[in-house]
GUZA-521910 format. One record per residue (C-alpha): residue in three letters; x, y, z. Coordinates in steps of 0.5 Angstrom, whole numbers, padded with zeros to 4 digits, always signed. Example, Ala and Ser with C-alpha at 12.3 -4.5 7.8 and 13.67 -1.06 7.14 Angstrom:
<recs>
ALA+0025-0009+0016
SER+0027-0002+0014
</recs>
This chain:
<recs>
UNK+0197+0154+0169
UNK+0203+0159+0171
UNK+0205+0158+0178
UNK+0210+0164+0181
UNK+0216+0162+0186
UNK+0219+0167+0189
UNK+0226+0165+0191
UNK+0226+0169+0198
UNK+0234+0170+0201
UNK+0237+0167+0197
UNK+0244+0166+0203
UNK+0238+0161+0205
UNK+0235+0155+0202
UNK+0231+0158+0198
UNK+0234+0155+0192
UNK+0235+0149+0193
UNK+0229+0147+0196
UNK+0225+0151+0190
UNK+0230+0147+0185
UNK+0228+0140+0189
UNK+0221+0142+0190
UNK+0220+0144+0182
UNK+0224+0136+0180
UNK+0219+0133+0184
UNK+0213+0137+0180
UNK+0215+0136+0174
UNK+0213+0130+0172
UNK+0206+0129+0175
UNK+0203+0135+0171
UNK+0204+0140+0166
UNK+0204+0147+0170
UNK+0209+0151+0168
UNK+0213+0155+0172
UNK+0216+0163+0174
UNK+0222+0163+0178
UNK+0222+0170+0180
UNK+0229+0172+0183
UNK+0236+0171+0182
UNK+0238+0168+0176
UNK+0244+0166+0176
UNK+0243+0164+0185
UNK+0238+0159+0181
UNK+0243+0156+0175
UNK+0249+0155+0180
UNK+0243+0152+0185
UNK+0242+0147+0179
UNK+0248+0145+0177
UNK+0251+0144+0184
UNK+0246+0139+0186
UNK+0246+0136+0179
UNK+0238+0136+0178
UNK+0239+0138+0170
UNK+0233+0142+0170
UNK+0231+0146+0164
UNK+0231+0152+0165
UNK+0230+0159+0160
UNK+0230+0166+0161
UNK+0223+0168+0160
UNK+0220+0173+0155
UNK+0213+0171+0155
UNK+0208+0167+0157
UNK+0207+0163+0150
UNK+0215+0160+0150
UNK+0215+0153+0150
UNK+0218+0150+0156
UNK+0217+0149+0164
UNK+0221+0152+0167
UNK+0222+0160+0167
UNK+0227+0165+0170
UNK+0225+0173+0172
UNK+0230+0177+0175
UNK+0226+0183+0176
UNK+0233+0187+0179
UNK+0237+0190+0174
UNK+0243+0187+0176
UNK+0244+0180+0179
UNK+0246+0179+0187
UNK+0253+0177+0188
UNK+0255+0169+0189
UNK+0258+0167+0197
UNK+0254+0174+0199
UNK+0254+0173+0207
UNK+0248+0169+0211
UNK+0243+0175+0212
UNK+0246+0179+0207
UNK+0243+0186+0206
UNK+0242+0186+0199
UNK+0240+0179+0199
UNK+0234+0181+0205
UNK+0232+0187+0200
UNK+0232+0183+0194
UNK+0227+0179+0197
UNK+0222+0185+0198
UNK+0223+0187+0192
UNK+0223+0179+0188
UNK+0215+0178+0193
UNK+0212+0185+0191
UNK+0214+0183+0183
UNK+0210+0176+0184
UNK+0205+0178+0187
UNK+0204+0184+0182
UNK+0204+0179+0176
UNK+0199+0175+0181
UNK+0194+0181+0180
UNK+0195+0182+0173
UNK+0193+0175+0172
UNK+0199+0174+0169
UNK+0201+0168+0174
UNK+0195+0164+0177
UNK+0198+0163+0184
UNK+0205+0164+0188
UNK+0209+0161+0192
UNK+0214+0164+0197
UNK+0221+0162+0199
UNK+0222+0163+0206
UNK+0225+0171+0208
UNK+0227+0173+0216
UNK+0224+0178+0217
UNK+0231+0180+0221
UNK+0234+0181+0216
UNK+0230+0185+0212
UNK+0228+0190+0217
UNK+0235+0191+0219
UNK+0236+0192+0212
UNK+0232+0198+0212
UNK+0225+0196+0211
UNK+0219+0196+0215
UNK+0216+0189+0215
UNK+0211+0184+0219
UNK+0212+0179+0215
UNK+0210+0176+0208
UNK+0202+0175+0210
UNK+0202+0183+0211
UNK+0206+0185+0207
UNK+0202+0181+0201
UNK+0196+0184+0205
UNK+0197+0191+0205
UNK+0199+0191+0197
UNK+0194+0187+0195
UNK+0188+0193+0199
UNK+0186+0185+0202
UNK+0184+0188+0209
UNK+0180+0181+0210
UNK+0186+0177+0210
UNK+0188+0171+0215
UNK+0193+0166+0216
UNK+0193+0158+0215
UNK+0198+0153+0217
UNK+0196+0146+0214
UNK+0199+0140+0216
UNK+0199+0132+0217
UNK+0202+0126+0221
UNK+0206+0120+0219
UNK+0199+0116+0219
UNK+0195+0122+0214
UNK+0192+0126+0219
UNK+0190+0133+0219
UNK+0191+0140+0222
UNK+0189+0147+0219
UNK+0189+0152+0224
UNK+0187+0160+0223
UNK+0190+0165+0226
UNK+0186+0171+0230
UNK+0192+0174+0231
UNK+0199+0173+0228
UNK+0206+0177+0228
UNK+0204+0180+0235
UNK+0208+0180+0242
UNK+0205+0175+0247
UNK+0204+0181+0252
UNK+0200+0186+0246
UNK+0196+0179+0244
UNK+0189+0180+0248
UNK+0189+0188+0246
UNK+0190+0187+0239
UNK+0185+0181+0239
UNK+0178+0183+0238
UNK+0171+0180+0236
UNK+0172+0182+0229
UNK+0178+0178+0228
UNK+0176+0172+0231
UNK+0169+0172+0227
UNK+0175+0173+0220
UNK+0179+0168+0222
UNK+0172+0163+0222
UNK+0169+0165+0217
UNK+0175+0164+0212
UNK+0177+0158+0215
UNK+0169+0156+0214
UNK+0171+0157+0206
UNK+0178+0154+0206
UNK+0175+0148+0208
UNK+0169+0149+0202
UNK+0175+0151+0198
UNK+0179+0145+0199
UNK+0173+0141+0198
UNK+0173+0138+0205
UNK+0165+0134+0205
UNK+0164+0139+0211
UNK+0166+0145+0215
UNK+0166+0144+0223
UNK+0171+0150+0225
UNK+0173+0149+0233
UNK+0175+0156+0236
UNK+0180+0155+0242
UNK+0180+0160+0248
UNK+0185+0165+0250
UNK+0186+0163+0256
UNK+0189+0157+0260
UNK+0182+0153+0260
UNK+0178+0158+0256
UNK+0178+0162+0262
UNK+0174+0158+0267
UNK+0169+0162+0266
UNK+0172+0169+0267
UNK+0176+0166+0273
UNK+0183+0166+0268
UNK+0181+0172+0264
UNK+0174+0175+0261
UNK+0176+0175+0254
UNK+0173+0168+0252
UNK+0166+0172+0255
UNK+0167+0179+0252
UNK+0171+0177+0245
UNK+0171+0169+0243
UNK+0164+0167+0245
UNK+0161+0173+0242
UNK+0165+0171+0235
UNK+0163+0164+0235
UNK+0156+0166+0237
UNK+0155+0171+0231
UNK+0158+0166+0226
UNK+0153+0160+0228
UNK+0147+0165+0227
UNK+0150+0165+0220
UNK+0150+0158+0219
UNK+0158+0156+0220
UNK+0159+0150+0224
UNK+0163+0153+0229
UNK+0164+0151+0237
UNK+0168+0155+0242
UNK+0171+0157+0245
UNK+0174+0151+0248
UNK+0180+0150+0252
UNK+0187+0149+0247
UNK+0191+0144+0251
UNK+0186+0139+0249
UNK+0183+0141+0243
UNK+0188+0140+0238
UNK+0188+0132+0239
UNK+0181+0132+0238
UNK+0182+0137+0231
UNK+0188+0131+0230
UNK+0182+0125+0231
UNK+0177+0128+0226
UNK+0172+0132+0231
UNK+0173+0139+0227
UNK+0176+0139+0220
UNK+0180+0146+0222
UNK+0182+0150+0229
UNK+0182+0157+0230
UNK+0188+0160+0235
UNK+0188+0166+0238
UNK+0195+0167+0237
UNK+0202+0165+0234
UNK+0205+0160+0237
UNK+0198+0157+0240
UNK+0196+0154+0234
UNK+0203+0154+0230
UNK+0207+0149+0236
UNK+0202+0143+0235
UNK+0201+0145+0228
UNK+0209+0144+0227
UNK+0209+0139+0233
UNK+0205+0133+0227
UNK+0207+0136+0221
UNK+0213+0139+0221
UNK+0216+0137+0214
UNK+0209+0136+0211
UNK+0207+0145+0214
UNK+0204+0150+0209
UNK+0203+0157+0210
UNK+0196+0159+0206
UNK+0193+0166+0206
UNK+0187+0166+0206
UNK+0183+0172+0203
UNK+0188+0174+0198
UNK+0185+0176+0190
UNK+0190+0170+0188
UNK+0193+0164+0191
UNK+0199+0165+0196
UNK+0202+0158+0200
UNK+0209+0158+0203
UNK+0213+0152+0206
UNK+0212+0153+0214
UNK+0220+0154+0215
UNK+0225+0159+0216
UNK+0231+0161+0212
UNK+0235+0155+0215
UNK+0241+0159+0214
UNK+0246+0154+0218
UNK+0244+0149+0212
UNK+0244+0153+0206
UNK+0248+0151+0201
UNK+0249+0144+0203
UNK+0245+0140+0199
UNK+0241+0137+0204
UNK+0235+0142+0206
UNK+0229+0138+0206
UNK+0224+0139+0201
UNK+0217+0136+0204
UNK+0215+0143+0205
UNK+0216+0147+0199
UNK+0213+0141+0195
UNK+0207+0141+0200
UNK+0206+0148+0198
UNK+0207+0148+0191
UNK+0202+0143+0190
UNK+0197+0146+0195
UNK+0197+0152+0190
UNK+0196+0147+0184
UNK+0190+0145+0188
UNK+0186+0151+0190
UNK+0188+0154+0182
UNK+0184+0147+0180
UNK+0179+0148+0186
UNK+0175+0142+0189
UNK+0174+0137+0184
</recs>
């Protein structure tokens, strides 16, 4: 089984929690690995946290090894570049558009991502939502949606899809239309089956305060949501909404639902964080490949100090393992 990771920015933590996520994995399986950037950011990476990694350049998938380098670039990325460096926000581009071409040649089974800001790369001249929608658009994926999955200390889960993502608060009711909440339903139905969950109950929150007390704090819960969830029960989807935010996620963190979907970013992302911050996964769901990534930023105050967290890329990882292997 070959697993991409694409490195990100590599004037963040990237790297490091690549390289410490990889150390963790390779005992408990024998899934191979390509890391698709900088060679020589990785090699440094390794020696300076003292992991003795074996890693090779590759050449081809029948090389005997774990471990794999691939530089898609033609010349490697200076070392001490800035954090936010304009060369190392364009290679990240270029880095996820090679996994993901890999991906949908079958040469790799899945991908994960290092985080990238997305700041830097539209600063550095690249027009860029985000990794999701830049991942969508290439794959011709026009039925997409995002998936952020964590758990607490004691084990307990949240998976949380996104109607809307990368969106201003002030466009969000807008841009939110039946169609979209009806996709996120429907993908988070089949995630659950995907993920072998013994059942498939998706709870729809409302946009508004109370899910609009009935059309007193806005109409869309009437005209948009409800309609969706309504739809998606006469396809036999055990969905219930809409239903009030401030309140739903703690009955999802109990067990009442086994996935929630959000209006909107921050909604379904803050109580998602809030219990798994070191634990989140970012899914995309809809893809003609696995993609996962670890649920945070490019930390850029840490890099390179050997202390970054590896939880979430770990998390990621083996997630994609999981969904390549399938329910079982």
């Amino acid at each position: 089984m070959w697993l991409g990771i694409t490195l990100g920015d590599i004037t963040g933590i990237g790297p490091e929690v690549t390289l410490k996520a990889l150390a963790a994995e390779l005992p408990l399986d024998d899934a191979r690995y390509l890391i698709i950037g900088d060679a020589g950011a990785v090699r440094r990476g390794n020696d300076q946290l003292g992991l003795g990694l074996a890693l090779q350049d590759y050449t081809g998938p029948d090389r005997n090894g774990r471990i794999f380098l691939c530089q898609p670039l033609p010349e490697s990325l200076p070392s001490g570049l800035p954090a936010g460096a304009p060369a190392a926000a364009r290679a990240a581009v270029a880095w996820l558009k090679d996994g993901a071409e890999r991906c949908l040649r079958g040469e790799l089974k899945a991908l994960v991502t290092a985080p990238v800001s997305k700041e830097q790369i539209i600063r550095a001249g690249h027009a860029f939502v985000g990794q999701t929608e830049f991942l969508s658009e290439l794959a011709r994926a026009g039925r997409t949606a995002m998936m952020l999955l964590g758990h607490d200390d004691r084990g307990r889960w949240l998976r949380v899809a996104l109607a809307t993502t990368h969106v201003p608060i002030k466009r969000v009711a807008a841009e939110l239309t039946q169609a979209k909440v009806e996709l996120a339903i429907d993908l988070a139905a089949r995630a659950c089956r995907d993920l072998g969950l013994p059942r498939a109950r998706i709870a729809v929150c409302g946009l508004n305060p109370h899910a609009g007390e009935g059309g007193k704090l806005g109409d869309e819960e009437q005209t948009i949501v409800g309609p969706a969830v309504r739809a998606a029960q006469e396809r036999r989807i055990d969905a219930v909404g809409p239903l009030s935010a401030d309140t739903l996620f703690h009955h999802a963190l109990k067990g009442d639902y086994d996935a929630v979907v959000a209006m909107y970013h921050d909604q379904g992302l803050c109580p998602l964080k809030l219990i798994g911050f070191e634990t989140g996964v970012n899914w995309t769901l809809g893809l003609p490949f696995v993609r996962t990534s670890p649920d945070h930023g490019t930390a850029y105050d840490i890099a390179g100090k050997g202390i970054a967290d590896p939880s979430s890329m770990i998390s990621a990882v083996r997630l994609a393992k999981r969904l390549v292997i399938g329910p079982g």
